[in-house]
C-alpha positions in Angstrom: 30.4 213.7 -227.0 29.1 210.8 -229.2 25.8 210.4 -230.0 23.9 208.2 -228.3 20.6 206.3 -229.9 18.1 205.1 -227.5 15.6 203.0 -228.1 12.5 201.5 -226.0 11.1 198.1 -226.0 7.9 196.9 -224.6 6.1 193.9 -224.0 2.8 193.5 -221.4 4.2 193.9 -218.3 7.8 195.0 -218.9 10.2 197.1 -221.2 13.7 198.5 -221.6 15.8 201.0 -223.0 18.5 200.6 -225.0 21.4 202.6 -226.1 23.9 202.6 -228.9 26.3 204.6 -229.9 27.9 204.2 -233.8 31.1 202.4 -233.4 31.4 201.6 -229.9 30.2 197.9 -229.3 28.2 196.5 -227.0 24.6 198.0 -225.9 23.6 200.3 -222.6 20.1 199.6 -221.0 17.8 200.5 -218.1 14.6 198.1 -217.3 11.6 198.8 -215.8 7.7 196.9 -215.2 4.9 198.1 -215.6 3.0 198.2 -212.3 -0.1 200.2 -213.7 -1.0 202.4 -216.5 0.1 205.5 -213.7 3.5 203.7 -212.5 6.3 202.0 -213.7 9.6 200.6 -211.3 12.9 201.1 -213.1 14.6 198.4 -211.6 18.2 198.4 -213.4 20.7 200.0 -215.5 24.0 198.5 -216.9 26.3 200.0 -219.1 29.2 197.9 -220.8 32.9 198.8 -220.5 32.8 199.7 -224.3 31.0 202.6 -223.6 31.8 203.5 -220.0 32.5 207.5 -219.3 30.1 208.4 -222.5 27.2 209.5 -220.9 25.2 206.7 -221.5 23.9 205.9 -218.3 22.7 209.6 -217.9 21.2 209.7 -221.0 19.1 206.7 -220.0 17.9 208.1 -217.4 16.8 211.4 -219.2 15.0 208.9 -221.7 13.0 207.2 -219.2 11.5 210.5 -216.8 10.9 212.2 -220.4 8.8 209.6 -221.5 7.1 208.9 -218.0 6.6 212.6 -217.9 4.8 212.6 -221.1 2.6 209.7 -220.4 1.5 211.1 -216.9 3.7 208.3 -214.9 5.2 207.9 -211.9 8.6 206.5 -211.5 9.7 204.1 -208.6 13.5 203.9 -208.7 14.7 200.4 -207.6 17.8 200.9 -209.5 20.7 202.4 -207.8 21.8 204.3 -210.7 18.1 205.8 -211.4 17.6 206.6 -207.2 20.9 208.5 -206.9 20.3 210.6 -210.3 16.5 211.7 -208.8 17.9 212.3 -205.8 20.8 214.5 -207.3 18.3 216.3 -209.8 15.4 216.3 -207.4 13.9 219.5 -208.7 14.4 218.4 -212.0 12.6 214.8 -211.4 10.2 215.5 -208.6 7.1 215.8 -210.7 7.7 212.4 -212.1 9.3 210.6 -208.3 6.3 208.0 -207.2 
């Protein structure tokens, strides 16, 4: 598997992920705002064709409840992609579903 490099950016009332992988072009993200200091709506993923198959949409999604689960967040999963991962991992992502 490659390895992917994800990195978060943040402004006041939004941010987003973003992965790269070394070699492959073209970028992965997932978005999300900022609805309190308690909740943040992930409201889309995309993944290019570059880098479809690679795990990069998966690894987004890790990303985003690790870091929620460290700051003491709730997630609200407008995306599609986000939605069917917590509902396929529910005991995994329970403690972080708002």
């Amino acid at each position: 598997m490659s390895d992917i490099a994800i990195t978060r950016e943040d402004s006041d009332t939004k941010g987003r992920y973003v992965a790269t992988i070394t070699g492959v072009e073209g970028e992965g993200e997932m978005t999300f705002s900022k609805a309190s200091e308690t909740m943040i709506i992930v409201d889309h993923t995309a993944v290019p064709d570059s880098m479809r198959g690679m795990g990069v949409a998966g690894a987004l999604a890790l990303r985003v409840i690790s870091d929620a689960r460290a700051a003491g967040q709730k997630i609200v999963p407008l995306c599609p992609f986000l939605r069917g991962y917590m509902d396929r991992h529910r005991e995994e992502t329970s403690d972080v579903l708002g």
